[in-house]
C-alpha positions, 0 to 999 in steps of 0.5 A, spaced: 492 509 529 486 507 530 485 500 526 486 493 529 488 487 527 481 483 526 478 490 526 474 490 518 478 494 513 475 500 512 472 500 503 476 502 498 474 505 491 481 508 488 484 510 480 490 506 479 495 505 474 495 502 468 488 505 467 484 499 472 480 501 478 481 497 485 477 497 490 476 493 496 470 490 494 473 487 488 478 484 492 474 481 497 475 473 497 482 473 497 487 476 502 492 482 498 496 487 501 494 495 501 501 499 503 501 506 503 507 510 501 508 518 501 510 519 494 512 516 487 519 516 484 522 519 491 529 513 493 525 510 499 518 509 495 523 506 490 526 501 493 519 499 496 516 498 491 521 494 486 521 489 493 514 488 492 515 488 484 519 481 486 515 479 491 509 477 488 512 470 485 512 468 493 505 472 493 502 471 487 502 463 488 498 465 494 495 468 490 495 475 494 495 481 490 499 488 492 497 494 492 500 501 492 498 507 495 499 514 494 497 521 493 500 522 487 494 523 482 495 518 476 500 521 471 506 522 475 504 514 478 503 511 470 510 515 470 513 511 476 509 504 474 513 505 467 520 507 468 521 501 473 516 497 470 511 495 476 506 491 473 502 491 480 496 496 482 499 503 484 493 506 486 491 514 487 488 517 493 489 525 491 484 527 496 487 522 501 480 519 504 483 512 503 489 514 507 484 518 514 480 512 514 485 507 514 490 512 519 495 513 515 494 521 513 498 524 519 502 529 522 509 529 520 515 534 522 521 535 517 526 541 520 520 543 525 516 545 520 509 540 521 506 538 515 500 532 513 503 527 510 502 519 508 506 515 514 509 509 510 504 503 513 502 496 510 496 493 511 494 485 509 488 484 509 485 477 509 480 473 504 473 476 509 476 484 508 478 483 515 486 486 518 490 480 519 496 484 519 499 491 520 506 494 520 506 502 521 512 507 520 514 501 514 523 501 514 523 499 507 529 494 508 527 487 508 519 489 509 517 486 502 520 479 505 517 480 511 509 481 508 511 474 504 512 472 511 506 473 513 502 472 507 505 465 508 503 464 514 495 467 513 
């Protein structure tokens, strides 16, 4: 992964669910977290994203917004948002230039087949647009609690 904490965070301009647009240029100002998951609806991306749906009471007095991001295109992500009611951005990158600018569109190897796909990666991302912290190769227990750590601590 080639970005750093303290490098900028690289700009962002994506389709999300509940017909809203999010881009880091209407973020900047306030920190938010940008976490990349591989795909809506599968167990792993489920789980994460209900943590980060009962995170934001921790997040949200800090006011720090949660965004969600895969490949999906928008249709199965609305589907995903509504069956476990996510009211946070879940944001659509189908042609994957957000996921190669901020690293996280790689090589991955599943029965010795090798494929591109998304490595499950969290960014926080301060008030100036800068990293302020990053956690590669997410597991997805208690990571949601651990972000809010951070956020706390920013």
């Amino acid at each position: 992964m080639s970005l750093t904490v303290g490098d900028a965070a690289p700009d962002f301009t994506m389709p999300a669910s509940g017909g809203r647009t999010v881009s880091k240029a209407g973020l900047l100002g306030k920190p938010f977290v940008l976490y990349f998951y591989p795909k809506a609806d599968t167990p792993g991306c489920t789980k994460q994203a209900c943590a980060f749906q009962e995170a934001p009471p921790q997040l949200g007095k800090v006011g720090v917004e949660v965004i969600g991001v895969s490949k999906d295109k928008m249709k199965p992500i609305e589907k995903f948002a509504e069956k476990y009611g996510l009211t946070f951005p879940l944001a659509s990158d189908a042609e994957t230039q957000v996921a190669e600018a901020y690293g996280v569109w790689v090589e991955k190897s599943m029965y010795g087949k090798k494929y591109m796909g998304m490595e499950r990666t969290t960014f926080l991302i301060d008030a100036e647009g800068k990293i302020a912290a990053i956690w590669p190769k997410v597991k997805v227990e208690g990571h949601a609690a651990a972000v809010a750590k951070a956020v706390a601590a920013l």
